[in-house]
ChimeraX commands (.cxc) that place a marker at each C-alpha (Angstrom):
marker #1 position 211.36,119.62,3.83 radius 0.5
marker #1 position 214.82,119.46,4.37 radius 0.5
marker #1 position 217.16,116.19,5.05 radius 0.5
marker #1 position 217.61,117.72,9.12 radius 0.5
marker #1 position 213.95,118.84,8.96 radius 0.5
marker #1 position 213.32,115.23,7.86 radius 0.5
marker #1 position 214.62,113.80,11.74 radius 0.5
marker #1 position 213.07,117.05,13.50 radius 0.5
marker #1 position 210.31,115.25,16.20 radius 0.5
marker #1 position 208.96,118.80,17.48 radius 0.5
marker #1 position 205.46,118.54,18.37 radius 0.5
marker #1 position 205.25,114.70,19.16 radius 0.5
marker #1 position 205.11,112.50,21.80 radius 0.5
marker #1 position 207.51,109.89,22.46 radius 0.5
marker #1 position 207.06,106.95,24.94 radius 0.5
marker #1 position 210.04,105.17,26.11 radius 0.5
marker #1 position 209.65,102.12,28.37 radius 0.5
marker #1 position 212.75,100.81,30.62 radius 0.5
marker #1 position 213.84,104.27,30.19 radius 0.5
marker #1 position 215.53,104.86,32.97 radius 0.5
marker #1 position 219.28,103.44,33.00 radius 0.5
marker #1 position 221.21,101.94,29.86 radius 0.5
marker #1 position 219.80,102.09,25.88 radius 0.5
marker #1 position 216.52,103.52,27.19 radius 0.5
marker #1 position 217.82,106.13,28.54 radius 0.5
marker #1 position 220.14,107.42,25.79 radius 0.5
marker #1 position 216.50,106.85,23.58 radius 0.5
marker #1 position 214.92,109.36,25.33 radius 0.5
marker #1 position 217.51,111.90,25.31 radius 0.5
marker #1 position 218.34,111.56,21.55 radius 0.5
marker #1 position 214.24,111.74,21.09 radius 0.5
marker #1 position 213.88,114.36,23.61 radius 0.5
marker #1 position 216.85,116.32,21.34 radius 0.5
marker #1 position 214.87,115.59,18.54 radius 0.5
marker #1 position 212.36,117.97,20.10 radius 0.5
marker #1 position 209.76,115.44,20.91 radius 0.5
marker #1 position 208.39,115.32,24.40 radius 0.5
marker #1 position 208.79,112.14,26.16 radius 0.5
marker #1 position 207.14,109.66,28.27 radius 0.5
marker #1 position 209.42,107.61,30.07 radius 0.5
marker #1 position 207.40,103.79,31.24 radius 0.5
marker #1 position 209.37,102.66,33.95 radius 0.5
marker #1 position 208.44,99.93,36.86 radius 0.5
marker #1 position 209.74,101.84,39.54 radius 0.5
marker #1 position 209.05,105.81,40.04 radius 0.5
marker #1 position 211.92,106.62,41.78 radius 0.5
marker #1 position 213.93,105.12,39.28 radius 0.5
marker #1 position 213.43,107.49,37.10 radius 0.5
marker #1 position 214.15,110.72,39.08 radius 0.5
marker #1 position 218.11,110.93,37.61 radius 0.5
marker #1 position 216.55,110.35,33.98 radius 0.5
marker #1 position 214.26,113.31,34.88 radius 0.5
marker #1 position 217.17,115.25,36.19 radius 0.5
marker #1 position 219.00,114.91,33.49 radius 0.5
marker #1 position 216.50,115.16,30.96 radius 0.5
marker #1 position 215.26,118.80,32.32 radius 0.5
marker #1 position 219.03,119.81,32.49 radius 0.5
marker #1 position 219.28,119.39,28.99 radius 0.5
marker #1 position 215.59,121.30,28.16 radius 0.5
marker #1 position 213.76,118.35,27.24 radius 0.5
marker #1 position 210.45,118.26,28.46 radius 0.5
marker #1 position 209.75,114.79,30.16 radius 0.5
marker #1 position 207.63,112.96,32.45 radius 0.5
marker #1 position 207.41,109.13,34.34 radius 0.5
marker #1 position 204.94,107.16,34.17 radius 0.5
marker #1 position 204.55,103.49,36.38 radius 0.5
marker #1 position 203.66,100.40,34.35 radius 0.5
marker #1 position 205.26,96.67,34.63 radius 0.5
marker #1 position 204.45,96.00,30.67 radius 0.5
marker #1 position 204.33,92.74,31.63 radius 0.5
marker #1 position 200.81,93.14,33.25 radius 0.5
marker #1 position 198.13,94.37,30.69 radius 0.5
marker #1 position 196.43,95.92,32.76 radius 0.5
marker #1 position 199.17,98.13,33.40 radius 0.5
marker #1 position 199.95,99.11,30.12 radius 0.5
marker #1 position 196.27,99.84,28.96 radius 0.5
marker #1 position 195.64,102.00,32.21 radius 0.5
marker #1 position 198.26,104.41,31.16 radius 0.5
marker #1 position 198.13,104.99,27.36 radius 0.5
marker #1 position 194.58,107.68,28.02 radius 0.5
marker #1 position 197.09,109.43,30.84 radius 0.5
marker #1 position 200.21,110.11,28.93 radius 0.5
marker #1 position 198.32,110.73,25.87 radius 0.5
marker #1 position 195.98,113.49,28.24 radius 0.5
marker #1 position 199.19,114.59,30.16 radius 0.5
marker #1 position 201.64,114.35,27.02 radius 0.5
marker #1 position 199.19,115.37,24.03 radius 0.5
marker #1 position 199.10,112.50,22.17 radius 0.5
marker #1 position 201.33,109.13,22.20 radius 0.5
marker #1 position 202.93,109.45,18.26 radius 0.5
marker #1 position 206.52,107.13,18.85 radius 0.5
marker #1 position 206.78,103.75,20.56 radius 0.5
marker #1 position 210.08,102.75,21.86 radius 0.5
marker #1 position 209.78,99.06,23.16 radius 0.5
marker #1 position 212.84,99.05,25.22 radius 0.5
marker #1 position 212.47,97.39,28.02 radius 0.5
marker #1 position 214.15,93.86,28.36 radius 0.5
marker #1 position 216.03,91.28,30.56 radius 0.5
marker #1 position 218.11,88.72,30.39 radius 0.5
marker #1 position 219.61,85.20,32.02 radius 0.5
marker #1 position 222.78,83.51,30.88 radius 0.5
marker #1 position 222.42,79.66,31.53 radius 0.5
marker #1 position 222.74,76.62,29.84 radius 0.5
marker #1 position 219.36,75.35,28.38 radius 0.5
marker #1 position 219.19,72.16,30.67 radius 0.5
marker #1 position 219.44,74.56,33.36 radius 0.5
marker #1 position 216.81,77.15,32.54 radius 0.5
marker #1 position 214.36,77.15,35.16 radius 0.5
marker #1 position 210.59,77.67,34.03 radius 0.5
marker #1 position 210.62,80.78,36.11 radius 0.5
marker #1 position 213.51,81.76,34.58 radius 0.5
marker #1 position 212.37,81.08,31.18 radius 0.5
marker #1 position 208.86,82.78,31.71 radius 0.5
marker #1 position 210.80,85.79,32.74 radius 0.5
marker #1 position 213.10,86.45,30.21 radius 0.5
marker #1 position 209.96,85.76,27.83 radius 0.5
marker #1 position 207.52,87.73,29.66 radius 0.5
marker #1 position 209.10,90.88,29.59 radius 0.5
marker #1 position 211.41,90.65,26.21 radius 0.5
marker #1 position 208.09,89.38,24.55 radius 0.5
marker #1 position 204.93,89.75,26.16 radius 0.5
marker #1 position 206.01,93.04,27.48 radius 0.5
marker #1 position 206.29,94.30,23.76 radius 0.5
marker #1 position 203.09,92.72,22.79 radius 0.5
marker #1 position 201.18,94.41,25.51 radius 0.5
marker #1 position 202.97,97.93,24.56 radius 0.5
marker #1 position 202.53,97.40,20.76 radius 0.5
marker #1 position 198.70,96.18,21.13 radius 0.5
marker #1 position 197.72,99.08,24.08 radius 0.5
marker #1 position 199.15,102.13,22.14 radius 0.5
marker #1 position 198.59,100.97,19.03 radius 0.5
marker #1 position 195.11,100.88,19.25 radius 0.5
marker #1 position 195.42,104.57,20.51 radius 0.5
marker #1 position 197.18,105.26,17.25 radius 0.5
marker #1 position 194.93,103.80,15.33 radius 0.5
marker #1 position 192.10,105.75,16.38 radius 0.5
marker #1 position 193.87,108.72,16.29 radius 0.5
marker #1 position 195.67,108.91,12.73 radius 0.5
marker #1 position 198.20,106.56,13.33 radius 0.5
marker #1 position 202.16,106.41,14.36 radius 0.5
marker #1 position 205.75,104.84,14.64 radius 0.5
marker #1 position 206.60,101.67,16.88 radius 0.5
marker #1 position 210.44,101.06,16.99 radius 0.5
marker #1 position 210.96,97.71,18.68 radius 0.5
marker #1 position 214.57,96.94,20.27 radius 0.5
marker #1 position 215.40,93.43,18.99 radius 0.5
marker #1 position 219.02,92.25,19.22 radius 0.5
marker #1 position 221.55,90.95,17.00 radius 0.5
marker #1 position 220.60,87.47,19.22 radius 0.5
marker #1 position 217.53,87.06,17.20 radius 0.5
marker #1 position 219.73,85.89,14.16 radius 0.5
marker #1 position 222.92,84.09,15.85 radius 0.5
marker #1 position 223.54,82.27,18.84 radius 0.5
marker #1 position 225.84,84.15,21.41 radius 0.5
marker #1 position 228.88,82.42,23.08 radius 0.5
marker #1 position 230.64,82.30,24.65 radius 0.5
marker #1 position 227.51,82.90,27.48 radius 0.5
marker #1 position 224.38,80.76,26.35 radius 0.5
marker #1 position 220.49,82.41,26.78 radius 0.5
marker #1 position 218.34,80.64,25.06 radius 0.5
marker #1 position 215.39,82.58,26.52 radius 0.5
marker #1 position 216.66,85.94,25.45 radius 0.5
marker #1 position 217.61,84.51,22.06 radius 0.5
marker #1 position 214.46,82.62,20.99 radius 0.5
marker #1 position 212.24,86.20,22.60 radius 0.5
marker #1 position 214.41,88.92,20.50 radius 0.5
marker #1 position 213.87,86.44,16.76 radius 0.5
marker #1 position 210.50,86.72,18.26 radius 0.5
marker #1 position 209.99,90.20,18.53 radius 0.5
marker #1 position 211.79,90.70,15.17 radius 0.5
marker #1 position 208.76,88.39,13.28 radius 0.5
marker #1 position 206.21,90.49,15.48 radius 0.5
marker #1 position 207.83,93.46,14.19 radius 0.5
marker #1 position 207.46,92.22,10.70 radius 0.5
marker #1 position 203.82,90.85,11.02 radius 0.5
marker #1 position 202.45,94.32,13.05 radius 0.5
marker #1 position 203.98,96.53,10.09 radius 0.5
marker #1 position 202.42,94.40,7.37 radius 0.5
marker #1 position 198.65,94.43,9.49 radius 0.5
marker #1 position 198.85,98.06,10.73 radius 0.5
marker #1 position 200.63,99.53,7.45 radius 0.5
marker #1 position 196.69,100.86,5.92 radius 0.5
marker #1 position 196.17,102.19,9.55 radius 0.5
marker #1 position 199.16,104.79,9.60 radius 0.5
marker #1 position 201.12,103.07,11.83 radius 0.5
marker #1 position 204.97,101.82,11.34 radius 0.5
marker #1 position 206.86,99.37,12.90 radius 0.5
marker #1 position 210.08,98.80,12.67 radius 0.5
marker #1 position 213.12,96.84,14.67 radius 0.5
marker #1 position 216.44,97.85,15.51 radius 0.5
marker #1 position 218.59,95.15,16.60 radius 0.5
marker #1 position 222.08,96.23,18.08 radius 0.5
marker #1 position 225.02,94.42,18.56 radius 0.5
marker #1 position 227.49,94.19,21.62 radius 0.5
marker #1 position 226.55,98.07,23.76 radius 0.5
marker #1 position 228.29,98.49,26.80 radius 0.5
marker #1 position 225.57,99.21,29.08 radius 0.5
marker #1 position 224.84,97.39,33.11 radius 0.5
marker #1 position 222.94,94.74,31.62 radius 0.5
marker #1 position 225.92,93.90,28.89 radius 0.5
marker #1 position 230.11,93.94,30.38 radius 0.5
marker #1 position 230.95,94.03,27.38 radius 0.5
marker #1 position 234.89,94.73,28.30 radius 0.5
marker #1 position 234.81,91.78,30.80 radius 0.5
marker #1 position 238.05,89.79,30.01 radius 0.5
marker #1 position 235.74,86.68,29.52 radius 0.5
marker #1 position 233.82,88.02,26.61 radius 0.5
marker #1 position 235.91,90.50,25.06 radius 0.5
marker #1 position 237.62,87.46,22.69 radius 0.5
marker #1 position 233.86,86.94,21.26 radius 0.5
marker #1 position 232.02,90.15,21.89 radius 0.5
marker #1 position 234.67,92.60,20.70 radius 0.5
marker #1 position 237.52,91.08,19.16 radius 0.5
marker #1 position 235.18,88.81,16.43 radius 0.5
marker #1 position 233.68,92.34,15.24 radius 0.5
marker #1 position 235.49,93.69,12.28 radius 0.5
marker #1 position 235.62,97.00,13.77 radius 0.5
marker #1 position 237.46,95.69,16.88 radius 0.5
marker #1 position 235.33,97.62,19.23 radius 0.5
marker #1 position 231.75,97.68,21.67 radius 0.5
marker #1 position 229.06,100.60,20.91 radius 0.5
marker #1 position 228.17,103.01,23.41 radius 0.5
marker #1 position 224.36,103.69,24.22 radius 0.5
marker #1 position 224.72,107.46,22.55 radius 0.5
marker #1 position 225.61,105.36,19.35 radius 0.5
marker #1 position 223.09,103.71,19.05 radius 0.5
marker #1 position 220.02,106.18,20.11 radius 0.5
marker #1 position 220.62,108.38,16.92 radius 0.5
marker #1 position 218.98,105.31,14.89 radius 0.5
marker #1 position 215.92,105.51,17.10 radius 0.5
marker #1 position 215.49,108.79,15.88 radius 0.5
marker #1 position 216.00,107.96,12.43 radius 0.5
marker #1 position 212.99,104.87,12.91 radius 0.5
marker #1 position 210.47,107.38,14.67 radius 0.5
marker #1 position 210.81,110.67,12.18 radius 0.5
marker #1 position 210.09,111.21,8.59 radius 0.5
marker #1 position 213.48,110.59,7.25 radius 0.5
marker #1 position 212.11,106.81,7.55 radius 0.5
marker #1 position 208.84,107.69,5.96 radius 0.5
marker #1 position 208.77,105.04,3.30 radius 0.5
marker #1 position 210.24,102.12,6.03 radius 0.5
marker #1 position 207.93,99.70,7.90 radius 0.5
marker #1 position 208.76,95.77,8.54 radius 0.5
marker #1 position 212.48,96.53,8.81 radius 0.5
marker #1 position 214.97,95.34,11.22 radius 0.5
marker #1 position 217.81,97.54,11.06 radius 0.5
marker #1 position 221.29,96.10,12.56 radius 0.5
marker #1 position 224.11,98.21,13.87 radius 0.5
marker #1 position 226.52,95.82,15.19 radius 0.5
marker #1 position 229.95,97.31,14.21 radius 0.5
marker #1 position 229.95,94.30,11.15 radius 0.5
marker #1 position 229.78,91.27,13.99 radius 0.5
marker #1 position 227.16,89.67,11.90 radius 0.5
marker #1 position 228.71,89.45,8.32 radius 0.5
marker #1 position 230.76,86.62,9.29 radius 0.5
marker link #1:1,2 radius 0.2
marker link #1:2,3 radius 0.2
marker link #1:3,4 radius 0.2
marker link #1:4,5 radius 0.2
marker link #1:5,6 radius 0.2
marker link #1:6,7 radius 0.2
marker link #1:7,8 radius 0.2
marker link #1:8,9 radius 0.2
marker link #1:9,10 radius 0.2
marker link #1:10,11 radius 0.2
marker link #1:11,12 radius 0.2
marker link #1:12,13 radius 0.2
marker link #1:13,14 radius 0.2
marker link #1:14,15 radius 0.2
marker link #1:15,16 radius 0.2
marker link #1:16,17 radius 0.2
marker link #1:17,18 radius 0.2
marker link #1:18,19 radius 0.2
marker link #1:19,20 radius 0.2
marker link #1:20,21 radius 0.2
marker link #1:21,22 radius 0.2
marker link #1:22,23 radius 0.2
marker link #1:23,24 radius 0.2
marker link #1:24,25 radius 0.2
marker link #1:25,26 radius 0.2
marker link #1:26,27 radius 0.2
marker link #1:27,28 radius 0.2
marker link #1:28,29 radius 0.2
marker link #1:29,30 radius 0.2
marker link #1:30,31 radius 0.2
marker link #1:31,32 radius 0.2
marker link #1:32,33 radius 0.2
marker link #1:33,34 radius 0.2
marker link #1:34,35 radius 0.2
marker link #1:35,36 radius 0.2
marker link #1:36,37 radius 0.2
marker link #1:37,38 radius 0.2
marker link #1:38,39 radius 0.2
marker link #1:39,40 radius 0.2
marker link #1:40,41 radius 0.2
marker link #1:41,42 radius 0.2
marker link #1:42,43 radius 0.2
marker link #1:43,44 radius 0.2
marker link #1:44,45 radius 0.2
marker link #1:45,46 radius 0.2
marker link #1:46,47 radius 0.2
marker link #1:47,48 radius 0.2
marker link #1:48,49 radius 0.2
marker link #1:49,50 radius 0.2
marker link #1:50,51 radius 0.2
marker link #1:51,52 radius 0.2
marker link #1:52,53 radius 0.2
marker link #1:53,54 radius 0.2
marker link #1:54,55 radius 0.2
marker link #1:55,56 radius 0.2
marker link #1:56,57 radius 0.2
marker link #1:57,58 radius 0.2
marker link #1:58,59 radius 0.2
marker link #1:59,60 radius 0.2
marker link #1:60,61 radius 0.2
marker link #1:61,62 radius 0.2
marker link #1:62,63 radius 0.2
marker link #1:63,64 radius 0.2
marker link #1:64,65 radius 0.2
marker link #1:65,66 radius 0.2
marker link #1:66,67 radius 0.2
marker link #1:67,68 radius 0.2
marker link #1:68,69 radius 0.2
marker link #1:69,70 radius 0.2
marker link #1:70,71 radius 0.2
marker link #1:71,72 radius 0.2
marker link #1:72,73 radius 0.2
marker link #1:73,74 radius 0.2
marker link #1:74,75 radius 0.2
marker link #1:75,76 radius 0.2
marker link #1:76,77 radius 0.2
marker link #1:77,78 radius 0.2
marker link #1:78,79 radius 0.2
marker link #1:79,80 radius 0.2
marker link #1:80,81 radius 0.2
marker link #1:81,82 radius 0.2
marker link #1:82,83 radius 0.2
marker link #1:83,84 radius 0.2
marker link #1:84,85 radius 0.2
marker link #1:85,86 radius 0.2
marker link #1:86,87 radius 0.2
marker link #1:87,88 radius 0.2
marker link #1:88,89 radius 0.2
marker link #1:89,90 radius 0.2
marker link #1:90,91 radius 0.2
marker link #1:91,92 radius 0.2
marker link #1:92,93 radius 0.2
marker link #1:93,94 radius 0.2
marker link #1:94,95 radius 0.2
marker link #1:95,96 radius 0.2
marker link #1:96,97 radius 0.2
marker link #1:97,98 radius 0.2
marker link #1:98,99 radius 0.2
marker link #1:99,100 radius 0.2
marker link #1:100,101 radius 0.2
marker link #1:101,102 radius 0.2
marker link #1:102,103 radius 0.2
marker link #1:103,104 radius 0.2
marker link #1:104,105 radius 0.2
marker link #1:105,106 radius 0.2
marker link #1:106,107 radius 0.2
marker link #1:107,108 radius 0.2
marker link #1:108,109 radius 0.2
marker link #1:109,110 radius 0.2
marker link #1:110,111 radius 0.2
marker link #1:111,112 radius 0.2
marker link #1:112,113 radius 0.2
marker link #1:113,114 radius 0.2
marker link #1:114,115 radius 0.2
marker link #1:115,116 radius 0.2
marker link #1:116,117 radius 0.2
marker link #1:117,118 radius 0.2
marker link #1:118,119 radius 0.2
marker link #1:119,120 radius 0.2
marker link #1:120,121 radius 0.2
marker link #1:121,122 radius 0.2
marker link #1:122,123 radius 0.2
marker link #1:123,124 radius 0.2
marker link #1:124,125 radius 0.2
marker link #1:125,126 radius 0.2
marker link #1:126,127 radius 0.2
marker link #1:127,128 radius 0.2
marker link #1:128,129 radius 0.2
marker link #1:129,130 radius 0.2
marker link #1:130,131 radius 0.2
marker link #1:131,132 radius 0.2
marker link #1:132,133 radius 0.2
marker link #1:133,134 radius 0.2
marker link #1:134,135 radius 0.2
marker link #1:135,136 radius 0.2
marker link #1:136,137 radius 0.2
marker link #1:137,138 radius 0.2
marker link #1:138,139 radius 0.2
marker link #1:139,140 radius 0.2
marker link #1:140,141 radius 0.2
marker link #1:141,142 radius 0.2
marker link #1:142,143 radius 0.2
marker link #1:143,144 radius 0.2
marker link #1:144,145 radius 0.2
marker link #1:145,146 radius 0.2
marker link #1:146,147 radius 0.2
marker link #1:147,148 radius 0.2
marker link #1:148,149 radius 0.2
marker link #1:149,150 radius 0.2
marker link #1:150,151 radius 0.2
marker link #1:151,152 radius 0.2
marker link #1:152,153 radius 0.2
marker link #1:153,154 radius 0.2
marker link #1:154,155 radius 0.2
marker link #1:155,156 radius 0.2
marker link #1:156,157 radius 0.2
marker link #1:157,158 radius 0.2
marker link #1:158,159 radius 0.2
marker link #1:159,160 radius 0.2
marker link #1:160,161 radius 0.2
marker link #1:161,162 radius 0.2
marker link #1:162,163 radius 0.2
marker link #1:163,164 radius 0.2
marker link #1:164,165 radius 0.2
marker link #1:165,166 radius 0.2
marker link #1:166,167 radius 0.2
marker link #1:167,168 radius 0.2
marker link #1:168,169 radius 0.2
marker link #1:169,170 radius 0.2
marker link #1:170,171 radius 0.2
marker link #1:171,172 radius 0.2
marker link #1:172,173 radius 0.2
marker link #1:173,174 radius 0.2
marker link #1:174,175 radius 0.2
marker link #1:175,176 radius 0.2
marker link #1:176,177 radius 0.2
marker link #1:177,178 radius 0.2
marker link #1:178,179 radius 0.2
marker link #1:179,180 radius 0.2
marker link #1:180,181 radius 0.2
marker link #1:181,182 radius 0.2
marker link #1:182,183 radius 0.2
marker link #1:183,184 radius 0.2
marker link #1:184,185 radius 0.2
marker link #1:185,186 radius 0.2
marker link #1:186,187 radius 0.2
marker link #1:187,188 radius 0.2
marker link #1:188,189 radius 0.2
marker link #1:189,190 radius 0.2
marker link #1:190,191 radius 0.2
marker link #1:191,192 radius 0.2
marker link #1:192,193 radius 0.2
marker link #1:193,194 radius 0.2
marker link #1:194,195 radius 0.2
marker link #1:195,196 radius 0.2
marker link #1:196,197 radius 0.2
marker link #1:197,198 radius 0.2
marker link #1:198,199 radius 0.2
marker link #1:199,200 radius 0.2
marker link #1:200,201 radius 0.2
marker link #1:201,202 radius 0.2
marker link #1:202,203 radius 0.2
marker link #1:203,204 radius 0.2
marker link #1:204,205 radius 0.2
marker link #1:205,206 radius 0.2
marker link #1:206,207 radius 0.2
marker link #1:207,208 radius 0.2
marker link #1:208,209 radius 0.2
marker link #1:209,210 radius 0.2
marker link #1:210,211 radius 0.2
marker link #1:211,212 radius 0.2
marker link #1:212,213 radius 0.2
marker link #1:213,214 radius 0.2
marker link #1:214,215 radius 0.2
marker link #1:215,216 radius 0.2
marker link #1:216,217 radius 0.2
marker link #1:217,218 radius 0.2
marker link #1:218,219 radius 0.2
marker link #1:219,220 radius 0.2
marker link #1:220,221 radius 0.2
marker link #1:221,222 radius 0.2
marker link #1:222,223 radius 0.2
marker link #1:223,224 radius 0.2
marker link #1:224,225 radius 0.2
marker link #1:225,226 radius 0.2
marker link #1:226,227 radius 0.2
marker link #1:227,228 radius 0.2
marker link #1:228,229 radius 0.2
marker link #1:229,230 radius 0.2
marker link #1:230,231 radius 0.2
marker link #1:231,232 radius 0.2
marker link #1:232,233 radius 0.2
marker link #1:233,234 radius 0.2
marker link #1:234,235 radius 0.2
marker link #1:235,236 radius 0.2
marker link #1:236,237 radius 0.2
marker link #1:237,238 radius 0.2
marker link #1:238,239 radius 0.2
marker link #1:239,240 radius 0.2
marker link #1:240,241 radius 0.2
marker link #1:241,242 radius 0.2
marker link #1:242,243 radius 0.2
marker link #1:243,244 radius 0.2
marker link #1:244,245 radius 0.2
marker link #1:245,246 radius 0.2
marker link #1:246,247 radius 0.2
marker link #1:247,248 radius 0.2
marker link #1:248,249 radius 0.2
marker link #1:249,250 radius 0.2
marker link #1:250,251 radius 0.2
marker link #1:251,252 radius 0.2
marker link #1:252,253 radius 0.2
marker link #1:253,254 radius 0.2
marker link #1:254,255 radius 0.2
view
């Protein structure tokens, strides 16, 4: 096999969730270029119609599926479709996440079970659901988004919530690759830094001292920066990786 043959995702199915706006969606396309088909989890059908669009105007064979991946019973009752509609389920993208800037003394508990609920339990649900699809079916790759929050503490905006759920979801990560490893099945992290996307203004004057200028390359990602590492976490070329959390942050985290 060659190095490019190495990233080449022809013949597999991809599932996405919160794929229809920001990071997810750039996932999907950079999977979907990839040649894998993909599944794209989202909350809301109609939200997904642009993705759609835009996915079938660049040949990429997709399709939407509804599931809130906070509910269990959501997730399980869709693996058996998109694995009978899709042929198969053979990447996990755990996408989908939130987020609520407030003071800790201020957190509400509804506003605390939120933020853990879907950055969290949401990638639980995913990881447990498909997983055990994979399992029974010669196993598979689970890239989980963490964050770059998971190992510092963000200013100059506090979330504790988001914070204490992405560390989380890294140590998941970590304990699912070690468990699952004899089954087939990887798992691996990626934890980005500061990407411009609707849930992160990045360029707002009020964070751009901290967000941007404390990076050493002076700069925010884009989404299309970031999705080519997705690929890299679901294909061969990362054959011999499981338990990893791999950070792309522009350098904000060596100092």
């Amino acid at each position: 096999m060659s190095v490019l043959q190495a990233f080449d995702l022809t013949g597999r199915v991809a599932v996405v969730t919160g794929a229809n706006r920001g990071l997810g969606r750039a996932f999907a396309t950079a999977l979907g270029e990839a040649g894998a088909r993909v599944a794209l989890l989202v909350r809301d059908r109609d939200s997904a119609d642009q993705a759609l669009a835009d996915l079938a105007g660049r040949s990429i064979q997709a399709q939407a599926f509804v599931a809130d991946v906070t509910r269990r019973s959501d997730v399980d009752s869709v693996v058996g479709g998109i694995a009978e509609r899709m042929g198969g389920v053979h990447v996990l993208v755990n996408n989908a996440g939130t987020c609520i800037h407030r003071p800790a003394l201020e957190v509400s508990d509804d506003e605390w079970h939120q933020v853990i609920d879907v950055n969290l339990h949401g990638v639980w649900n995913c990881c447990q659901a498909f997983g055990a699809w994979m399992a029974e079916h010669g196993g598979g790759c689970i890239v989980n988004i963490g964050s770059i929050s998971a190992q510092i503490v963000n200013r100059p905006q506090w979330q504790p919530a988001y914070n204490a759920s992405k560390a989380a979801v890294h140590q998941l990560t970590r304990s699912l690759a070690a468990e699952w490893a004899p089954l087939g099945i990887r798992v691996n992290a990626l934890a980005p830094g500061y990407v411009k996307t609707e849930m992160a203004p990045v360029d707002r004057p009020e964070f751009r001292r901290y967000w941007i200028e404390d990076a050493p390359m002076q700069r925010y990602a884009t989404p299309e920066e970031i999705a080519p590492s997705v690929v890299y976490l679901a294909s061969d070329a990362s054959a011999f990786m499981t338990g990893s959390v791999l950070v792309i942050d522009g350098g904000y985290t060596v100092f």
